[in-house]
C-alpha positions as CSV (number, residue, x, y, z in Angstrom):
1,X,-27.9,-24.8,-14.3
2,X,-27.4,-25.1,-10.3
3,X,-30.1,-24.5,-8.1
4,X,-29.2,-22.0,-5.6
5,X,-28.8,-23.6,-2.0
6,X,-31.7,-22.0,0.3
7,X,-28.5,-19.8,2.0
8,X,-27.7,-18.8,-0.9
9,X,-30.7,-17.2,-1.5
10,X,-31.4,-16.1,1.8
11,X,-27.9,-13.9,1.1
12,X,-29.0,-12.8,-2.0
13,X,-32.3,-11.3,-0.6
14,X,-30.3,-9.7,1.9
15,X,-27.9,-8.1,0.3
16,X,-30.5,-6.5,-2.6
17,X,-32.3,-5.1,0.6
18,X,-29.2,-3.0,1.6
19,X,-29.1,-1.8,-1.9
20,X,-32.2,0.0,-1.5
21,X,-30.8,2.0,1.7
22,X,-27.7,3.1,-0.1
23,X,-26.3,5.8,-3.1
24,X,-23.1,5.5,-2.2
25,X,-20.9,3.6,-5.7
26,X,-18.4,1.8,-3.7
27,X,-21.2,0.5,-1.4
28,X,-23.0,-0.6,-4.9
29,X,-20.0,-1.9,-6.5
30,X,-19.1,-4.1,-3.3
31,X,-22.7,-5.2,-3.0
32,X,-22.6,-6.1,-6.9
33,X,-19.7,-8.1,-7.0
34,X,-20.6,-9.7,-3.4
35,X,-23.4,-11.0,-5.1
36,X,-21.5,-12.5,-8.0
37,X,-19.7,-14.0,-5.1
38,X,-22.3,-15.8,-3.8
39,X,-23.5,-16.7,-7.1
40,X,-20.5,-18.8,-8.3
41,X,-19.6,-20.7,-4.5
42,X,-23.3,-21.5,-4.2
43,X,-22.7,-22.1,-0.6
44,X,-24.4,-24.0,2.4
45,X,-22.6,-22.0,5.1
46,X,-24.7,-19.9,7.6
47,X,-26.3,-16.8,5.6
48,X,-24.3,-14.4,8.1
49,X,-21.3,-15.5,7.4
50,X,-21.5,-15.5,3.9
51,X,-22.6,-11.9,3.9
52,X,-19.9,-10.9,5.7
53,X,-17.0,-12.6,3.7
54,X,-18.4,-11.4,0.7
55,X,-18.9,-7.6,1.5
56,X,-15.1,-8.7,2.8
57,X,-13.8,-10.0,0.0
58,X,-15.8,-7.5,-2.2
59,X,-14.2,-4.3,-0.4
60,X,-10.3,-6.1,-1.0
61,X,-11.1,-6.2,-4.4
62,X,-12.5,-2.6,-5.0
63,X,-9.7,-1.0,-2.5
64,X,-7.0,-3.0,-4.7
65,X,-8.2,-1.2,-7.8
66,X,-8.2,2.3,-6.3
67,X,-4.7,1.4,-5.3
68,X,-3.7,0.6,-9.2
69,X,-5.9,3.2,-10.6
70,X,-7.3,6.0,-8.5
71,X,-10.6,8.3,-9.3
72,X,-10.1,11.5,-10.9
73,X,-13.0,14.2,-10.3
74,X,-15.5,14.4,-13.5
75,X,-15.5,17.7,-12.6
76,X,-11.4,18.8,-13.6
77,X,-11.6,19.2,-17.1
78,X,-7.7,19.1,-17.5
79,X,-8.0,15.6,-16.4
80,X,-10.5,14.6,-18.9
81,X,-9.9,13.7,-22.7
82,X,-13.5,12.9,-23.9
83,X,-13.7,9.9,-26.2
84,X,-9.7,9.2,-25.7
85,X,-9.8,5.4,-23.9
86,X,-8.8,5.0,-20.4
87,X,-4.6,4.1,-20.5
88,X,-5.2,3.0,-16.8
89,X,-7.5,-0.1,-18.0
90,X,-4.4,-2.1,-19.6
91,X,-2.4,-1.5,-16.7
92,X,-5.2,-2.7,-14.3
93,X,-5.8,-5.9,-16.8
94,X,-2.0,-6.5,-16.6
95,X,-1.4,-5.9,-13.3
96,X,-5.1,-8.5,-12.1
97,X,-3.5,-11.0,-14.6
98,X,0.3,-11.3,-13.1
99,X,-1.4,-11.6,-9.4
100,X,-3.6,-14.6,-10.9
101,X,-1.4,-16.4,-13.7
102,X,-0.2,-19.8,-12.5
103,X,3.2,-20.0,-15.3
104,X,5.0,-17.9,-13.2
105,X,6.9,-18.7,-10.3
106,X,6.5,-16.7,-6.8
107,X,10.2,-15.1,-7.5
108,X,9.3,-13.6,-11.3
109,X,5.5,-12.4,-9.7
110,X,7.3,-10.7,-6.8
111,X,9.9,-9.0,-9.0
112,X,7.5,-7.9,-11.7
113,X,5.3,-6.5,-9.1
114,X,8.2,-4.7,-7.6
115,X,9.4,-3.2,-10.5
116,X,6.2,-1.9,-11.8
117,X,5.5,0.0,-8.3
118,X,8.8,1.1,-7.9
119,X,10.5,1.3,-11.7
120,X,14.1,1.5,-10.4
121,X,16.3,-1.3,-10.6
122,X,18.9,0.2,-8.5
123,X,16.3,0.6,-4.9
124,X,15.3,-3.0,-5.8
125,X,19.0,-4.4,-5.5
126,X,19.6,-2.4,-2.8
127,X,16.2,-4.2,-0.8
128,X,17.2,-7.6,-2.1
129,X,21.1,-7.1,-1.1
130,X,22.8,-7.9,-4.9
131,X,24.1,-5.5,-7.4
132,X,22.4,-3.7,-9.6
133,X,23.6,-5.9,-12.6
134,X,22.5,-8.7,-11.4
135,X,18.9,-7.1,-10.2
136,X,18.7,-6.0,-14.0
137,X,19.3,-9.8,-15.2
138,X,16.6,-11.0,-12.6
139,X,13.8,-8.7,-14.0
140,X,15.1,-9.2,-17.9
141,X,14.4,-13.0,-17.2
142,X,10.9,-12.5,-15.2
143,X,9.9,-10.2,-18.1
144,X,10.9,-12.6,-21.1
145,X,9.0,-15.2,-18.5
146,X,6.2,-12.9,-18.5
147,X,5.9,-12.5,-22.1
148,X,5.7,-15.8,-23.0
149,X,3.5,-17.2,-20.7
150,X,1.0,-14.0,-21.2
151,X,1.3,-14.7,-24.7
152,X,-0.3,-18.3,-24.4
153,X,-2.9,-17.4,-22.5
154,X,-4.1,-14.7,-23.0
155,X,-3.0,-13.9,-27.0
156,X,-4.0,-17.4,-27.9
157,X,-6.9,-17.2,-26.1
């Protein structure tokens, strides 16, 4: 095991101390995984800096995943099916694990991501300037692309 770099730790003190001055959960959350930031990089940059881009990179994170699944009030009970699981956790696996996987190139990401936020072939053609057909060909391909390479990593892992 690494021994923590004297900034390191120097961030982590800090950042527990603005735990104590806060009940806010997105504050929390950020502060958690900020610190699991500077955990892993076990950096020697100043401690200010590395404070900053980790609340930074921390917030990017947290905002990106109430973009793909937003918070529902505990207190609607039409929204809530106790003891069903959460459909929105696949689709917030799925959707972390396209941004990140390396067997895809830049063209099937960017269509995949399209067509999951928009889900009409039709709009997309129309943005990329080609028919409808052929837009329909391009996300068949980056889907059978998709499959396969999510299939040796992550169903063989």
């Amino acid at each position: 095991m690494a021994v923590l770099s004297g900034q390191a730790q120097t961030v982590l003190i800090v950042l527990q101390a603005k735990t104590s001055g806060t009940t806010d959960s997105f504050r929390l959350d950020q502060i958690d995984r900020a610190l699991d930031e500077i955990i892993r990089l076990n950096s020697t940059n100043p401690a200010a800096f590395q404070v900053r881009s980790a609340m930074a990179n921390a917030s990017k994170v947290l905002r990106d995943r109430e973009r793909i699944a937003p918070r529902i009030s505990l207190d609607d009970s039409r929204s809530l099916q106790y003891g069903a699981p959460d459909a929105q956790l696949a689709a917030i696996d799925l959707a972390a694990w396209l941004r990140d996987t390396r067997r895809l190139n830049d063209g099937q990401r960017r269509v995949l991501i399209q067509i999951a936020e928009v889900d009409d072939a039709s709009a997309l053609a129309a943005e990329y300037g080609i028919a409808p057909d052929r837009m329909r060909e391009r996300i068949s391909r980056a889907r059978q692309a998709a499959r396969v390479a999510y299939a040796a990593e992550v169903v063989a892992a």
